[in-house]
Gaussian input, Z-matrix of N, CA and C with variables (Angstrom, degrees):
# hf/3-21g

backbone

0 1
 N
 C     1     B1
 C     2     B2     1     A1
 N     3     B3     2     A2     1     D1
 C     4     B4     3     A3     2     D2
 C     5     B5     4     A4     3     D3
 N     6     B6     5     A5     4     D4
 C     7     B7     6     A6     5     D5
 C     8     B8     7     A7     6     D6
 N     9     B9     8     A8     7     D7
 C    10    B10     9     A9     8     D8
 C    11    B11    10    A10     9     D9
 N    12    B12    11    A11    10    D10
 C    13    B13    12    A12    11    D11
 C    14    B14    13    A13    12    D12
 N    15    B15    14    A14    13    D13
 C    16    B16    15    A15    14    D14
 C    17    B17    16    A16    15    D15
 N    18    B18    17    A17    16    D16
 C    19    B19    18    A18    17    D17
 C    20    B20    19    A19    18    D18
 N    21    B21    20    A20    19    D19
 C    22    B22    21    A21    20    D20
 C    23    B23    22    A22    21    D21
 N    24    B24    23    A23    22    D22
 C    25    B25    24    A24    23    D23
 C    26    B26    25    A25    24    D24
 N    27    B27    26    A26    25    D25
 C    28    B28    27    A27    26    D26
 C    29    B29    28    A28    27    D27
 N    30    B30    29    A29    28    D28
 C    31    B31    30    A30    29    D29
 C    32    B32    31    A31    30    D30
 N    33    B33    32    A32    31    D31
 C    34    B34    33    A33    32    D32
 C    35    B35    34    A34    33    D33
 N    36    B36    35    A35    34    D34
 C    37    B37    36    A36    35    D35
 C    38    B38    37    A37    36    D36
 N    39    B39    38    A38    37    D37
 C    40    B40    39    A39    38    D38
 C    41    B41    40    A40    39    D39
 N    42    B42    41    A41    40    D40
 C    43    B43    42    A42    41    D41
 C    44    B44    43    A43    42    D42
 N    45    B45    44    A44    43    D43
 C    46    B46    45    A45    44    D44
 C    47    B47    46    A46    45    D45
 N    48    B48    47    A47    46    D46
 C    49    B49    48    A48    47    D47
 C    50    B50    49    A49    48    D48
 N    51    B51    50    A50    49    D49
 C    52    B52    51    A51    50    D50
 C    53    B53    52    A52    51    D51
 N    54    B54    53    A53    52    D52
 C    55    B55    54    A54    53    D53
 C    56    B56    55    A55    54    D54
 N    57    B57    56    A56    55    D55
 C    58    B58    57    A57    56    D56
 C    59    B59    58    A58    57    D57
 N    60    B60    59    A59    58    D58
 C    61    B61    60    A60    59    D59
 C    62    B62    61    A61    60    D60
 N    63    B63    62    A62    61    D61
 C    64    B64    63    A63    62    D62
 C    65    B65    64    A64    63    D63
 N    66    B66    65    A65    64    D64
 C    67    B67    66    A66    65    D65
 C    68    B68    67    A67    66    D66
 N    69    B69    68    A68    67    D67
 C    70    B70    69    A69    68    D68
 C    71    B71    70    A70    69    D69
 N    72    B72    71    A71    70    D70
 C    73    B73    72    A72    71    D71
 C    74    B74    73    A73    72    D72
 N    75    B75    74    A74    73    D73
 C    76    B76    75    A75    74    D74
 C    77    B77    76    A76    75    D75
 N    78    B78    77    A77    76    D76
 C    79    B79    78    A78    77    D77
 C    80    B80    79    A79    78    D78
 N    81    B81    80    A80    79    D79
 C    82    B82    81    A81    80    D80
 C    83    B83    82    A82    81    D81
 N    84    B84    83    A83    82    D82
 C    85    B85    84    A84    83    D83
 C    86    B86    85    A85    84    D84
 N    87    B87    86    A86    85    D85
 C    88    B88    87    A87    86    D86
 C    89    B89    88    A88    87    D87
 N    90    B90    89    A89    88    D88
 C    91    B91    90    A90    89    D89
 C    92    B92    91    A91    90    D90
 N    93    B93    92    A92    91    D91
 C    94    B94    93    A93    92    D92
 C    95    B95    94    A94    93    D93
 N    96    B96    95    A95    94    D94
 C    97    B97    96    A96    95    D95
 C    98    B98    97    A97    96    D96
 N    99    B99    98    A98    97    D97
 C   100   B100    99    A99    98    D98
 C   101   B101   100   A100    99    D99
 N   102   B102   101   A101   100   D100
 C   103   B103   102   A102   101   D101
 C   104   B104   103   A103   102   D102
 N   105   B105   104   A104   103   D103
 C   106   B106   105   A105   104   D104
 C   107   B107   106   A106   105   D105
 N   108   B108   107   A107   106   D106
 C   109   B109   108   A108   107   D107
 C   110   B110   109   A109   108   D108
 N   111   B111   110   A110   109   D109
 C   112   B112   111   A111   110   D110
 C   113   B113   112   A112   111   D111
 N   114   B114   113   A113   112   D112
 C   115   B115   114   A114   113   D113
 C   116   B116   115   A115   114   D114
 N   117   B117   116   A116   115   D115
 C   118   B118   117   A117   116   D116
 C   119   B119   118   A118   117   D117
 N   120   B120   119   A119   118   D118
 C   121   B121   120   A120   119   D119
 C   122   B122   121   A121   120   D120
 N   123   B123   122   A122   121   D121
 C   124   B124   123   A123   122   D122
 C   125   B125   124   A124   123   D123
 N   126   B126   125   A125   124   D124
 C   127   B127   126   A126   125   D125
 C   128   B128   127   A127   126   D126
 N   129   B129   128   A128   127   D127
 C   130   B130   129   A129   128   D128
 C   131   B131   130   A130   129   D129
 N   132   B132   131   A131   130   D130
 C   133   B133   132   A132   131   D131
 C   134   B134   133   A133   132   D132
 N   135   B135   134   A134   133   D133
 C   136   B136   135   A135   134   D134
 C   137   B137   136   A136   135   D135
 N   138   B138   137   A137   136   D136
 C   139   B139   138   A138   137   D137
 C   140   B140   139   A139   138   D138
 N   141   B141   140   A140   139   D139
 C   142   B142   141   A141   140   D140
 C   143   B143   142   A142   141   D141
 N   144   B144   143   A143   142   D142
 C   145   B145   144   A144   143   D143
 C   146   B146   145   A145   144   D144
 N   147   B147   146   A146   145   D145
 C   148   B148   147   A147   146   D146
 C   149   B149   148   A148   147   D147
 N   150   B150   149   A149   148   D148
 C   151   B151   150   A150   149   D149
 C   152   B152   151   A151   150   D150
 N   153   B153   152   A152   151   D151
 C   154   B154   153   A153   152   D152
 C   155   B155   154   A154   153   D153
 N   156   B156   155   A155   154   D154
 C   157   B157   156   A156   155   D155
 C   158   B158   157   A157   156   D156
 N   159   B159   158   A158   157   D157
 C   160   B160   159   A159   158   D158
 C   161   B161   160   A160   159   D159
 N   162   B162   161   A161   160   D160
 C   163   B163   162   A162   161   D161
 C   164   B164   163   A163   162   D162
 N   165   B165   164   A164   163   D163
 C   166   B166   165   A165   164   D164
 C   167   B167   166   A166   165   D165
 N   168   B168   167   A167   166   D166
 C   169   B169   168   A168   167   D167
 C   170   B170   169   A169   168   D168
 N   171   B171   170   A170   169   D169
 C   172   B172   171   A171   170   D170
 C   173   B173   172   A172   171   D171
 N   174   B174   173   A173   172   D172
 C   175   B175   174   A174   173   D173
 C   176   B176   175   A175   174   D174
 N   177   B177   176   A176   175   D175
 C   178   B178   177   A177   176   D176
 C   179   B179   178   A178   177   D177
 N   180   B180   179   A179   178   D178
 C   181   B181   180   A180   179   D179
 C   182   B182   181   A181   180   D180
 N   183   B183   182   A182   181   D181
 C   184   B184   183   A183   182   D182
 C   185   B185   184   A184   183   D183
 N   186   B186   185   A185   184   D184
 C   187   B187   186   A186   185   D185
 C   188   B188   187   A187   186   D186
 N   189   B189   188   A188   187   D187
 C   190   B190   189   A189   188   D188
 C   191   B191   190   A190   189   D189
 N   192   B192   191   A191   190   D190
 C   193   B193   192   A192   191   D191
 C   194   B194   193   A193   192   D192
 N   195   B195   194   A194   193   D193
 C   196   B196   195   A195   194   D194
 C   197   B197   196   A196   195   D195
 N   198   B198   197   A197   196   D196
 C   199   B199   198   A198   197   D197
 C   200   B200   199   A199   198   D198
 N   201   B201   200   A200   199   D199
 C   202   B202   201   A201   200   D200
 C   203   B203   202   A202   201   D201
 N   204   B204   203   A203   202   D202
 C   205   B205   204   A204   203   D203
 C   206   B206   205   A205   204   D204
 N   207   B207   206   A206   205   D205
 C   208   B208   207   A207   206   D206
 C   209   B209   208   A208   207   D207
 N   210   B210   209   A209   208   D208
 C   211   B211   210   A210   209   D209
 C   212   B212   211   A211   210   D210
 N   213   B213   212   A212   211   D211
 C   214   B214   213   A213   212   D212
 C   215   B215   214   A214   213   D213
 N   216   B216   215   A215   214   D214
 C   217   B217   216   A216   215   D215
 C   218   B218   217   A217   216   D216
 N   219   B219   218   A218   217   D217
 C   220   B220   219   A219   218   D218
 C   221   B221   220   A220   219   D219

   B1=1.4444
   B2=1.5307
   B3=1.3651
   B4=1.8520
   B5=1.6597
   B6=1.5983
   B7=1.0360
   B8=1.3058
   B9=0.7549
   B10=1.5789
   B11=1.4874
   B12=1.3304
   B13=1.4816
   B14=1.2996
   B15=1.6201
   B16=1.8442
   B17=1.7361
   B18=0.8130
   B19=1.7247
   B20=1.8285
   B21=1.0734
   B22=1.4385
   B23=1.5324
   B24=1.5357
   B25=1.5006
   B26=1.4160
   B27=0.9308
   B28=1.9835
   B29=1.8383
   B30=1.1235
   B31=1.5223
   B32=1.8444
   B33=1.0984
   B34=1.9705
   B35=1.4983
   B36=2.2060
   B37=1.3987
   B38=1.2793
   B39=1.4087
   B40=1.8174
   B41=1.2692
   B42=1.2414
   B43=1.5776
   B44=1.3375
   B45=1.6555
   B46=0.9991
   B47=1.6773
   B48=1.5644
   B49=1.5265
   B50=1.7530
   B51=1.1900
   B52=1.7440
   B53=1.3572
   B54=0.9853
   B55=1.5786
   B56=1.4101
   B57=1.1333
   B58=1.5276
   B59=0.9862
   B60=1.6241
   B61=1.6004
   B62=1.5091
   B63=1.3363
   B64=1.4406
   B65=1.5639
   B66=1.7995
   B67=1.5649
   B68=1.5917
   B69=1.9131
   B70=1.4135
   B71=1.8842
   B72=1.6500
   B73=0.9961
   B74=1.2459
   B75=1.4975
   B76=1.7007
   B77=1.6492
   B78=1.1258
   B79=1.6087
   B80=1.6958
   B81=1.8998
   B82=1.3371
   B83=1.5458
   B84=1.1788
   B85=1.4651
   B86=1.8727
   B87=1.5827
   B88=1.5437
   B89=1.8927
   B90=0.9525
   B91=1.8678
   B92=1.5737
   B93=1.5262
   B94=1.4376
   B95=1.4575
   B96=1.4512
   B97=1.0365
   B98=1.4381
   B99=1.7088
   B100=1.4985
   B101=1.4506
   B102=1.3187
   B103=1.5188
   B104=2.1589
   B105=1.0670
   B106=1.3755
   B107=1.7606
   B108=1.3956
   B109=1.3635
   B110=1.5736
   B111=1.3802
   B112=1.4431
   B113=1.4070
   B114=1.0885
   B115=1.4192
   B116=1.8658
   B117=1.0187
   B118=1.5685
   B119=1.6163
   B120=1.4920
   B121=1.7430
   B122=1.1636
   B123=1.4428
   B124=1.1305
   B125=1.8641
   B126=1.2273
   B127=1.5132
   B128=1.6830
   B129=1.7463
   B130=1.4390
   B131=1.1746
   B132=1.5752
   B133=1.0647
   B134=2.5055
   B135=1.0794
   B136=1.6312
   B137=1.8525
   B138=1.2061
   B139=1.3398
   B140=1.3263
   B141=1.3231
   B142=1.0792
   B143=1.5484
   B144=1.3281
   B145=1.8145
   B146=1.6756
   B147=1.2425
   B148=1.5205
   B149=1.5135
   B150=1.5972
   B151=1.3502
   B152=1.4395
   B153=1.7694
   B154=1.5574
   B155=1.4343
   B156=1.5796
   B157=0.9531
   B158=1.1553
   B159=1.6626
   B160=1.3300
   B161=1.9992
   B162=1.7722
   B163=1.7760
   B164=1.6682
   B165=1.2491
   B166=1.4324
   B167=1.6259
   B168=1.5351
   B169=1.1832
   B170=1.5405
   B171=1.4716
   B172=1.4411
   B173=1.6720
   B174=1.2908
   B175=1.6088
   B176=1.7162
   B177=1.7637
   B178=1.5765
   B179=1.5331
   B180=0.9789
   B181=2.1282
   B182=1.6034
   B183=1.6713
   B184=1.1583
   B185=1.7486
   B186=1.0651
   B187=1.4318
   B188=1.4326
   B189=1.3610
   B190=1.6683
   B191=1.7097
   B192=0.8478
   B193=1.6152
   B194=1.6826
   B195=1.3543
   B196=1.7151
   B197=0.9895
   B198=1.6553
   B199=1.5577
   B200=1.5873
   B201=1.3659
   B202=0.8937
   B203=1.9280
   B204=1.8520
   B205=2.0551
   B206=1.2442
   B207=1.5038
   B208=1.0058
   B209=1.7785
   B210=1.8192
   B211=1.1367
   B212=1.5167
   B213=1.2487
   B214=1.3214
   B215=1.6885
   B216=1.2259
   B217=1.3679
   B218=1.8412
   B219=0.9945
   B220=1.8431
   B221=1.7116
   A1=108.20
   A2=108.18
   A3=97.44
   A4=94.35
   A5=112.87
   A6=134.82
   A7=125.64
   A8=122.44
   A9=135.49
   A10=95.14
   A11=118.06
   A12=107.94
   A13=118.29
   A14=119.76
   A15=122.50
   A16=64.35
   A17=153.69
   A18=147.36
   A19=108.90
   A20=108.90
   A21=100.17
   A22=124.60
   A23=104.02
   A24=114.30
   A25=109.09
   A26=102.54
   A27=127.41
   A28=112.44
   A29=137.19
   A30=117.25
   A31=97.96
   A32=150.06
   A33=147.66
   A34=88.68
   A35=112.03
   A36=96.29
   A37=137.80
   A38=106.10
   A39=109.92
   A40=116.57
   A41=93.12
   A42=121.59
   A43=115.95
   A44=116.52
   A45=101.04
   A46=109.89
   A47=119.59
   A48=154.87
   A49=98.55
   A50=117.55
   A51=94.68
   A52=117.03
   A53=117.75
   A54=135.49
   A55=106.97
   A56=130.08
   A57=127.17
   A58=112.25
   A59=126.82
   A60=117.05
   A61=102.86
   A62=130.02
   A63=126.42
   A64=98.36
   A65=111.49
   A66=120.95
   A67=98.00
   A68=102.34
   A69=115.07
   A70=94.86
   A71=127.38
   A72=121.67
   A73=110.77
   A74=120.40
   A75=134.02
   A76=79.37
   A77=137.76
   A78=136.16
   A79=92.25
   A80=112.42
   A81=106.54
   A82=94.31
   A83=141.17
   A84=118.63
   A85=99.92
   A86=123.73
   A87=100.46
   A88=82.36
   A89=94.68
   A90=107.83
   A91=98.02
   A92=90.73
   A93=122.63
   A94=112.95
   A95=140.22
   A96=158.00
   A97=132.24
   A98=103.44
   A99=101.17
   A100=102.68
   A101=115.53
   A102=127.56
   A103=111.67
   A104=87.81
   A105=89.57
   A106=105.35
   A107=113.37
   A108=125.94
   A109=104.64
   A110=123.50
   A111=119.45
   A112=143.85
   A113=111.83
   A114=113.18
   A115=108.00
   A116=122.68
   A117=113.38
   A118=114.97
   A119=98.59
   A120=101.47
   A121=114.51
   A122=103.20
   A123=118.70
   A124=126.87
   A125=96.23
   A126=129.28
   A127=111.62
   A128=103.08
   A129=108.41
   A130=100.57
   A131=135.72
   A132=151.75
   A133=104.70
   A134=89.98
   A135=84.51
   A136=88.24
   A137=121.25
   A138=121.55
   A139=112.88
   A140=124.32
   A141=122.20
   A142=112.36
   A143=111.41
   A144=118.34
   A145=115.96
   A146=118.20
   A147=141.53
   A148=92.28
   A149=96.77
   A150=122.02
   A151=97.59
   A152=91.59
   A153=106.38
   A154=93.14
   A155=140.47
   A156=151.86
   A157=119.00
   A158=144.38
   A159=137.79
   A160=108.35
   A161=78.35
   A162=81.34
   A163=107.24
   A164=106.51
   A165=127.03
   A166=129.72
   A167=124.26
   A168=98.60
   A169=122.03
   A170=109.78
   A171=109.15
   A172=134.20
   A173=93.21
   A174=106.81
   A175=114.61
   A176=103.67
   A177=112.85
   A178=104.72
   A179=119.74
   A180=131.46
   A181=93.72
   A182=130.58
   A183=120.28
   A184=119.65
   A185=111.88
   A186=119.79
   A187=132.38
   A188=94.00
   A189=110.41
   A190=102.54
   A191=100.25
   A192=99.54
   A193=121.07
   A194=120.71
   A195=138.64
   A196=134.45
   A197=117.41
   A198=108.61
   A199=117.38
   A200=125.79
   A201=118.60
   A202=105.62
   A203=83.65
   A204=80.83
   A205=124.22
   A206=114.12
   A207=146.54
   A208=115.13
   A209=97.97
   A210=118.96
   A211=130.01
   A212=101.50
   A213=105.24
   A214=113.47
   A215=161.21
   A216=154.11
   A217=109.29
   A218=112.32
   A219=92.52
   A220=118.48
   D1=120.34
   D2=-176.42
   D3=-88.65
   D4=-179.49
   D5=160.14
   D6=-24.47
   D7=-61.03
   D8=-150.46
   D9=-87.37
   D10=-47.53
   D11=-176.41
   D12=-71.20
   D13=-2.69
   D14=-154.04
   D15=-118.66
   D16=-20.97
   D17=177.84
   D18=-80.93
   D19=-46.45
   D20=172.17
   D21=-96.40
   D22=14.91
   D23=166.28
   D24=-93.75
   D25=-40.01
   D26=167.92
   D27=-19.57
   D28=50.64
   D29=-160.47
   D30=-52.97
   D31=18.70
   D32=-142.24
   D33=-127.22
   D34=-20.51
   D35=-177.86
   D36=-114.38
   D37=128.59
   D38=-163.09
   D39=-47.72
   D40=142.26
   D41=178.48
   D42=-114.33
   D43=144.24
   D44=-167.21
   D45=-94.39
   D46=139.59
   D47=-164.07
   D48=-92.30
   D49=91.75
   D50=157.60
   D51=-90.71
   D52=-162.18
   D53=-164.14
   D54=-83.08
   D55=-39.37
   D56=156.90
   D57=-56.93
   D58=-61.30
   D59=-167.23
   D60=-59.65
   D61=-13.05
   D62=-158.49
   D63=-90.23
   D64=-29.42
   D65=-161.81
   D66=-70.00
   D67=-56.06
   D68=-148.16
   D69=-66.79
   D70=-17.27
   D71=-168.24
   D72=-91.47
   D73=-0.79
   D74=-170.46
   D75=-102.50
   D76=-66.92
   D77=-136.26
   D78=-66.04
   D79=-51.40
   D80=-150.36
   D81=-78.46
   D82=-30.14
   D83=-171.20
   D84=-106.61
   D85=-25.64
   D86=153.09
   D87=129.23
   D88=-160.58
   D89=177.92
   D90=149.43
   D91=134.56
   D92=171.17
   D93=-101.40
   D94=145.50
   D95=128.60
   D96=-112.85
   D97=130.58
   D98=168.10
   D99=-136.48
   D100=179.03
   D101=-165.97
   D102=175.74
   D103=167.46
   D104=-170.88
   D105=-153.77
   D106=124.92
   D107=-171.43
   D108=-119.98
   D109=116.59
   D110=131.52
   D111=-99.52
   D112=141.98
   D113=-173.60
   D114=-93.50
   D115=125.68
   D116=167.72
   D117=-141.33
   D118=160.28
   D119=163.62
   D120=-148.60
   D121=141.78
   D122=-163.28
   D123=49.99
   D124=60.91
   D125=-167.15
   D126=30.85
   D127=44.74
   D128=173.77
   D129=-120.15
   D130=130.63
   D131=-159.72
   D132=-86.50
   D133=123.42
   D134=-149.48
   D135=-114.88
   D136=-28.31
   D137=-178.71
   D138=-156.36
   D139=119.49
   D140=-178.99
   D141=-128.36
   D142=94.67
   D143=179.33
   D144=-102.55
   D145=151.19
   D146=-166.00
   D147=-141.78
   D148=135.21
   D149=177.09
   D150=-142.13
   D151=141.97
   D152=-177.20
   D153=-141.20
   D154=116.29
   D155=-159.42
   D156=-131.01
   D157=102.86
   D158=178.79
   D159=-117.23
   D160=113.28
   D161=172.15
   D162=-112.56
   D163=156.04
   D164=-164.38
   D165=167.03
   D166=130.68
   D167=-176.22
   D168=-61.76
   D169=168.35
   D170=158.17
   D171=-26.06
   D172=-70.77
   D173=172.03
   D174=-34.53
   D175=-59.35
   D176=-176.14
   D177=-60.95
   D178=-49.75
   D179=-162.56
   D180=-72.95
   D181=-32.25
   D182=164.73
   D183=-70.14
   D184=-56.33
   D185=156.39
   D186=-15.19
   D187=-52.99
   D188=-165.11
   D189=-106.90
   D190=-3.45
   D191=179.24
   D192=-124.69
   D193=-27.09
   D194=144.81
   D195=-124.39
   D196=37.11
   D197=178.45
   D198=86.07
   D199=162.06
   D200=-160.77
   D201=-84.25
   D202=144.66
   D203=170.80
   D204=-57.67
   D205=149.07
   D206=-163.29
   D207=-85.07
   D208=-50.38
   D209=-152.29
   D210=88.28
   D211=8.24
   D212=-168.13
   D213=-121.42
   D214=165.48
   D215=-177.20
   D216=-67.27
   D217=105.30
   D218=176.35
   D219=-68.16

C-alpha cells in the first residue's frame, strides 16, 4: 500500500475547505453569535454595546424557529 492511498483512506486528513463550502455549511445548519464591547477612559465606562447576531438561510431560520416550511407566506 503506498502513501497516498493509506492518506486518502485516512478520514483525520484535511481537505481542502473554500469559502463557499465554508458559507453553504454556515447558511444550511445557521450560527449564532454574541459578544459584548466596552469602551472606557480613564476607568470610566463610556460605551457599552452587546451584539446578538443570527445568520442562516431562510429555509433553516424558518425551520428552527416555526416548524417546517410550508411554501406558503406566513
Amino acid at each position: 500500500m503506498s502513501v497516498a492511498a493509506g492518506a486518502l483512506a485516512d478520514p483525520r486528513v484535511a481537505r481542502e475547505v473554500t469559502l463557499l463550502d465554508l458559507l453553504d455549511r454556515l447558511l444550511a445548519g445557521g450560527i449564532a453569535i454574541q459578544g459584548e464591547i466596552t469602551l472606557a477612559a480613564a476607568d470610566i465606562d463610556l460605551v457599552d454595546l452587546s451584539l446578538r447576531l443570527v445568520v442562516g438561510s431562510v429555509g433553516t431560520l424558518r425551520r428552527d424557529l416555526n416548524g417546517p416550511v410550508t411554501g406558503r407566506p406566513a
